[in-house]
N, CA, C and O atoms as a GROMACS GRO file, in nm:
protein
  308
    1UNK      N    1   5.405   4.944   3.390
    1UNK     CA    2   5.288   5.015   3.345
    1UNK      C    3   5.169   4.920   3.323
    1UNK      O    4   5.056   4.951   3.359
    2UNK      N    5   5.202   4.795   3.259
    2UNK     CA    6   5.109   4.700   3.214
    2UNK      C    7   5.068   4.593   3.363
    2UNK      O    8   4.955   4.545   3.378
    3UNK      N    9   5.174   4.574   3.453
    3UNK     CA   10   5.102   4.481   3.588
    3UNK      C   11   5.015   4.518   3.651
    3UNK      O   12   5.001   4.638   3.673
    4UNK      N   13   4.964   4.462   3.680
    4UNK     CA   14   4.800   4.513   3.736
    4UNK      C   15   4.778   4.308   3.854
    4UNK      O   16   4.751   4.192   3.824
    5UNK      N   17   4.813   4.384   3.981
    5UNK     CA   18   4.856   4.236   4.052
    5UNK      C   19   4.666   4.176   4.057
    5UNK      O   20   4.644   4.056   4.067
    6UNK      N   21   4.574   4.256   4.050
    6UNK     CA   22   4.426   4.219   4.051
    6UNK      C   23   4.418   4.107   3.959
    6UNK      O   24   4.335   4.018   3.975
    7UNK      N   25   4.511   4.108   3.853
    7UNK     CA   26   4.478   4.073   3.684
    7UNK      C   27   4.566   3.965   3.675
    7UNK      O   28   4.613   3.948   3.562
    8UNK      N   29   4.613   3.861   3.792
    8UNK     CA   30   4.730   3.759   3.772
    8UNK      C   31   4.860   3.819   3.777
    8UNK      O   32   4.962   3.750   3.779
    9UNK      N   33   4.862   3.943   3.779
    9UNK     CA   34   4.993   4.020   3.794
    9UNK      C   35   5.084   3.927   3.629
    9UNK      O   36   5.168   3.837   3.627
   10UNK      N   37   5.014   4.005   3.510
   10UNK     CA   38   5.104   3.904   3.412
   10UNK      C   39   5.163   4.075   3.368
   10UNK      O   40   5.115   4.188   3.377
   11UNK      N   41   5.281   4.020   3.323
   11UNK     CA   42   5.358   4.109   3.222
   11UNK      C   43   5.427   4.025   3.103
   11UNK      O   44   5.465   3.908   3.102
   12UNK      N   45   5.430   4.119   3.008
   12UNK     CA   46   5.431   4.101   2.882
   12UNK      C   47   5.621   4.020   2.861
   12UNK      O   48   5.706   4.060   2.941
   13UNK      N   49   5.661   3.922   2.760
   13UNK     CA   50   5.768   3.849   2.833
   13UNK      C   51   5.842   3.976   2.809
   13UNK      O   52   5.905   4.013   2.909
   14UNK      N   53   5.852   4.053   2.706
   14UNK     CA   54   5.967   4.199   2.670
   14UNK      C   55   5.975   4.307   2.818
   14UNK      O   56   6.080   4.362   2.850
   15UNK      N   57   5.883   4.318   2.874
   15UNK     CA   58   5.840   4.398   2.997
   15UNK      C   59   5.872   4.302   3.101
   15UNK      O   60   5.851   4.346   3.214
   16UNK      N   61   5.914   4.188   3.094
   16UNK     CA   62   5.940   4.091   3.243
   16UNK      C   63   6.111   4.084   3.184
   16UNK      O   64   6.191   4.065   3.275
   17UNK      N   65   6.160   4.095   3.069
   17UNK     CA   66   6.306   4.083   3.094
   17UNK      C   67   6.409   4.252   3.110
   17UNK      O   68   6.524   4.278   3.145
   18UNK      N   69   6.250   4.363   3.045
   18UNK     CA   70   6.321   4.463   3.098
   18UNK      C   71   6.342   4.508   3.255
   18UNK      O   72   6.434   4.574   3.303
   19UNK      N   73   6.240   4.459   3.313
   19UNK     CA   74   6.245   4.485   3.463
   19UNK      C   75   6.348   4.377   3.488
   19UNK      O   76   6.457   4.431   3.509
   20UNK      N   77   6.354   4.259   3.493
   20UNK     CA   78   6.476   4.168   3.543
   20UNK      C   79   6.635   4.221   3.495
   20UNK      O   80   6.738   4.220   3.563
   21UNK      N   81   6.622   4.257   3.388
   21UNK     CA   82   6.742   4.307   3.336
   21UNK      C   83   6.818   4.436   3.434
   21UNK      O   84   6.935   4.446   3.471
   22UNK      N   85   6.715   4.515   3.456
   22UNK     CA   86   6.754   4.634   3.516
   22UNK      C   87   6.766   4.629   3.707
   22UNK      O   88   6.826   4.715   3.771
   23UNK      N   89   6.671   4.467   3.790
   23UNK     CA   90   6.668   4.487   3.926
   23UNK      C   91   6.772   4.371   3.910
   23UNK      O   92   6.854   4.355   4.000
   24UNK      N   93   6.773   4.280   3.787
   24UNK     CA   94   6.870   4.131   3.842
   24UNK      C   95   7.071   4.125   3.771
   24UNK      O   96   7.178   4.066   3.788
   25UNK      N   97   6.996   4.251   3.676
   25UNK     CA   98   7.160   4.224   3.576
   25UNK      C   99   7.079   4.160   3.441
   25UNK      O  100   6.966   4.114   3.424
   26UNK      N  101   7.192   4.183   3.358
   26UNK     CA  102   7.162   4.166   3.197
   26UNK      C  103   7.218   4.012   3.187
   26UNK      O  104   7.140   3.936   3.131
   27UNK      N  105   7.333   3.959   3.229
   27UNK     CA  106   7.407   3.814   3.213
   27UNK      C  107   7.289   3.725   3.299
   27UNK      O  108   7.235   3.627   3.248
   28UNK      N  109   7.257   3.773   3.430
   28UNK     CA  110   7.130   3.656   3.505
   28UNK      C  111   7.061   3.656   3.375
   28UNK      O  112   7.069   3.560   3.298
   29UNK      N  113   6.981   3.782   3.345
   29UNK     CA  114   6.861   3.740   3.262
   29UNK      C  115   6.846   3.642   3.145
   29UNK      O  116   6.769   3.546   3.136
   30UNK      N  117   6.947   3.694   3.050
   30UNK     CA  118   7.000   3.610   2.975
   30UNK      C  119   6.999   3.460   2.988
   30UNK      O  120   6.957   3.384   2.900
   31UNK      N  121   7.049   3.421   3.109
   31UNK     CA  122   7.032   3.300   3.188
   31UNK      C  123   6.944   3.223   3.198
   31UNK      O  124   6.934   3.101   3.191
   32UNK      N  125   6.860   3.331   3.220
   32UNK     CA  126   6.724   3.242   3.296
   32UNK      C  127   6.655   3.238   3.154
   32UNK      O  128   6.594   3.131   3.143
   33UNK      N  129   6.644   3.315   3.044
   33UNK     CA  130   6.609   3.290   2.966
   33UNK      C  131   6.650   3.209   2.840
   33UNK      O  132   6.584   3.197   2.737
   34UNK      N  133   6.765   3.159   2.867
   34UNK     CA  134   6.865   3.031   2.790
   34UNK      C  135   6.825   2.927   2.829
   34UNK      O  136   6.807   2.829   2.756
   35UNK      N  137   6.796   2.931   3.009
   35UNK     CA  138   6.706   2.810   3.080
   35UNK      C  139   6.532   2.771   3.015
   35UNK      O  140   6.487   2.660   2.987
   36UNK      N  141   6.474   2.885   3.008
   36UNK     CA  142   6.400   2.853   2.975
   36UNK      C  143   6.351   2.800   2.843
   36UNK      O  144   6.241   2.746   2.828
   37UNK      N  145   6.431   2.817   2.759
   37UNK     CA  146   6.425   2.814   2.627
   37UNK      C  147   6.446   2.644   2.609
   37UNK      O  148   6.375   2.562   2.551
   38UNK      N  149   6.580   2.624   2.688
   38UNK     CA  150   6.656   2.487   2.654
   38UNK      C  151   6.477   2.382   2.733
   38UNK      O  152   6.424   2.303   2.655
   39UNK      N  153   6.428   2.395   2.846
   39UNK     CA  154   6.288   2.365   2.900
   39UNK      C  155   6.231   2.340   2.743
   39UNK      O  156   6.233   2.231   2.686
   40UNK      N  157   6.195   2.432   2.702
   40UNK     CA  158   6.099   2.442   2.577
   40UNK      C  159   6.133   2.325   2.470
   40UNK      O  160   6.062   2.230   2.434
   41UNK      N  161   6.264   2.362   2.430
   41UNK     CA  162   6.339   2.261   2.304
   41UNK      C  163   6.291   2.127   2.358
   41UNK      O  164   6.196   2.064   2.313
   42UNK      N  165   6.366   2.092   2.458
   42UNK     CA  166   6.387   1.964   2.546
   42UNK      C  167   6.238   1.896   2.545
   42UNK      O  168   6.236   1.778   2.511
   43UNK      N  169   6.107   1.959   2.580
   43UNK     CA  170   5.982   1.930   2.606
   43UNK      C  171   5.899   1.845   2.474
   43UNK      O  172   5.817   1.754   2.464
   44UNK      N  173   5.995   1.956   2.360
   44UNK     CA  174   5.909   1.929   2.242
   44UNK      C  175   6.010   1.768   2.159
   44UNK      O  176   5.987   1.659   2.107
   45UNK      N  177   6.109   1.846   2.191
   45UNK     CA  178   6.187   1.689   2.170
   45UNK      C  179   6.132   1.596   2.225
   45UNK      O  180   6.068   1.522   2.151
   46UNK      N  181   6.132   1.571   2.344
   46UNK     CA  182   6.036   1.458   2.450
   46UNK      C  183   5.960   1.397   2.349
   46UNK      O  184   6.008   1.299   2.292
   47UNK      N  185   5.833   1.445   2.313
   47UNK     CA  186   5.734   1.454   2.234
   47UNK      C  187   5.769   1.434   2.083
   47UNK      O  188   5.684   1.400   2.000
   48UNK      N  189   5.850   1.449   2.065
   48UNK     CA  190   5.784   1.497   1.908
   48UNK      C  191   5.807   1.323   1.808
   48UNK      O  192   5.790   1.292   1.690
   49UNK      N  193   5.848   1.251   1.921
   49UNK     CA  194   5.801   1.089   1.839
   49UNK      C  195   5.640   1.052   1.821
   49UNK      O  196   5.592   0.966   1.747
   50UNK      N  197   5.567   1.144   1.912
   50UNK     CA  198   5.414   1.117   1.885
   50UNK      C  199   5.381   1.257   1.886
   50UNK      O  200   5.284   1.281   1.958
   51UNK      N  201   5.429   1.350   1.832
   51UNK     CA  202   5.350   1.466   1.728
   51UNK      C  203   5.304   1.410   1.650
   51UNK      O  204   5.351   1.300   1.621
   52UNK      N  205   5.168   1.473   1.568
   52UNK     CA  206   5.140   1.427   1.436
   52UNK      C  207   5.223   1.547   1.299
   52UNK      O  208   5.223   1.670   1.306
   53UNK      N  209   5.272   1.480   1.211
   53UNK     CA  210   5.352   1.542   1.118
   53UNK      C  211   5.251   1.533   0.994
   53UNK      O  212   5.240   1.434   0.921
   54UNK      N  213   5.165   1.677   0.979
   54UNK     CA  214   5.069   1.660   0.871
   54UNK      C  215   5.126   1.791   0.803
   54UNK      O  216   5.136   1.897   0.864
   55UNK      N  217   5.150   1.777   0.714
   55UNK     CA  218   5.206   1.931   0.618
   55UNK      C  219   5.103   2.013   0.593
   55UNK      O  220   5.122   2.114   0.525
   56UNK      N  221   4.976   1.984   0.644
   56UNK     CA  222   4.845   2.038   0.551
   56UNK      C  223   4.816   2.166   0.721
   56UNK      O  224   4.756   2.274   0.720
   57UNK      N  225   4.879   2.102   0.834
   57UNK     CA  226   4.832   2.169   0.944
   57UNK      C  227   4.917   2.182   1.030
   57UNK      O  228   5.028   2.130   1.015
   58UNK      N  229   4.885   2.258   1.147
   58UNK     CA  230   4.999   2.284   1.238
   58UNK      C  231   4.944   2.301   1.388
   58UNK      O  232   4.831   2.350   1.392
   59UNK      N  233   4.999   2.270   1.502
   59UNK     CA  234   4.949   2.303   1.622
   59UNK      C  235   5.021   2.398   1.729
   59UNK      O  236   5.144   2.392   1.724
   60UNK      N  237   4.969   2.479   1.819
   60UNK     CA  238   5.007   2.603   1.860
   60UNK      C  239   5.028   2.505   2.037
   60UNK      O  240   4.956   2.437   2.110
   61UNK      N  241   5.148   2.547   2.034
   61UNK     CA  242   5.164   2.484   2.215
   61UNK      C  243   5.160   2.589   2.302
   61UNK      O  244   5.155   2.706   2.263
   62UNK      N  245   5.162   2.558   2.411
   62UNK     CA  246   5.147   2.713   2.498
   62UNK      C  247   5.236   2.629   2.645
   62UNK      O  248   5.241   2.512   2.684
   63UNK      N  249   5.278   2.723   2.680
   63UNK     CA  250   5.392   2.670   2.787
   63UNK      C  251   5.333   2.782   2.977
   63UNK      O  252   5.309   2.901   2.998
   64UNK      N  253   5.333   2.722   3.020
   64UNK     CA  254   5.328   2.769   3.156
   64UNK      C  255   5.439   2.731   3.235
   64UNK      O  256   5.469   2.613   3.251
   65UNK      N  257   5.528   2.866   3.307
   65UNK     CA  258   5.696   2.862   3.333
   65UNK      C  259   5.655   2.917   3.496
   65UNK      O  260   5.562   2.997   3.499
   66UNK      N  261   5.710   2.885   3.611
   66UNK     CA  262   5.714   2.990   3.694
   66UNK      C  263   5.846   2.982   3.714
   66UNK      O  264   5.908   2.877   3.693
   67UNK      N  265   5.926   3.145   3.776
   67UNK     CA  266   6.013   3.157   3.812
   67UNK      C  267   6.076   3.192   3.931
   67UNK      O  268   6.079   3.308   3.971
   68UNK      N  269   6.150   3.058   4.016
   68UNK     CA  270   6.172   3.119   4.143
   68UNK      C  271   6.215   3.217   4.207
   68UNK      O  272   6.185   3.322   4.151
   69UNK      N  273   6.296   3.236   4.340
   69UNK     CA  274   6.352   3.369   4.345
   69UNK      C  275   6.517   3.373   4.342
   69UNK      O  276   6.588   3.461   4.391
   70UNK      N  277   6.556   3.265   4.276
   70UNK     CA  278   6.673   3.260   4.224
   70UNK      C  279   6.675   3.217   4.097
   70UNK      O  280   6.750   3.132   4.049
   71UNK      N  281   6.598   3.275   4.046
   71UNK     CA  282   6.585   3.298   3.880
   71UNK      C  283   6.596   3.154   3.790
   71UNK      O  284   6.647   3.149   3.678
   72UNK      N  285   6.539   3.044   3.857
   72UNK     CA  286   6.537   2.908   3.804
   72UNK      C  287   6.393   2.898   3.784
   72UNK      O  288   6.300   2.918   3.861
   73UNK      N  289   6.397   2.848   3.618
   73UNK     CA  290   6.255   2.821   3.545
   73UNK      C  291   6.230   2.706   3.574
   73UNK      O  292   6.314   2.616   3.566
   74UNK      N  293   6.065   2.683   3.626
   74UNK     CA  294   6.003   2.535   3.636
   74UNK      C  295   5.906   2.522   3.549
   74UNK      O  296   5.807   2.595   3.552
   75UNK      N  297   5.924   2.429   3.464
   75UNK     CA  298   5.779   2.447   3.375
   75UNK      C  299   5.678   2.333   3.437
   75UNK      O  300   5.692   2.215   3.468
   76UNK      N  301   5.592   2.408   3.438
   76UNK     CA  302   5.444   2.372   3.481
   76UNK      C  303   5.389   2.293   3.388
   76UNK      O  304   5.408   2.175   3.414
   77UNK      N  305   5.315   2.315   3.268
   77UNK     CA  306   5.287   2.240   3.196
   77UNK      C  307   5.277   2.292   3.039
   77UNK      O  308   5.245   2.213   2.950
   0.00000   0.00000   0.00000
């Protein structure tokens, strides 16, 4: 309801695992989204010897993922 391919073709992540869930299977999805997650952890671990650790503030990361057509996450940046 929400893709609109004019508009980057984005869907919302709840609306990209209900469609995968229902054309790829519920165990893939799961998958790809355990993959992506472990990406995420792993990234910030990398990093987080030169995070700054200020209790007074906090910073918002933002992740860019594409996913091939065998359901393997690459993170971009």
């Amino acid at each position: 309801d929400e893709y609109n391919s004019l508009h980057g073709g984005k869907l919302s992540v709840q609306n990209l695992r209900l469609y995968l869930e229902s054309t790829r299977g519920k165990a893939v999805t799961e998958k790809l989204f355990a993959n992506i997650s472990w990406c995420i952890v792993h990234s910030l671990k990398a990093v987080a010897p030169v995070m700054a650790n200020d209790r007074h503030c906090f910073e918002c990361y933002g992740y860019d993922i594409i996913i091939d057509n065998k359901l393997k996450p690459w993170l971009i940046e």
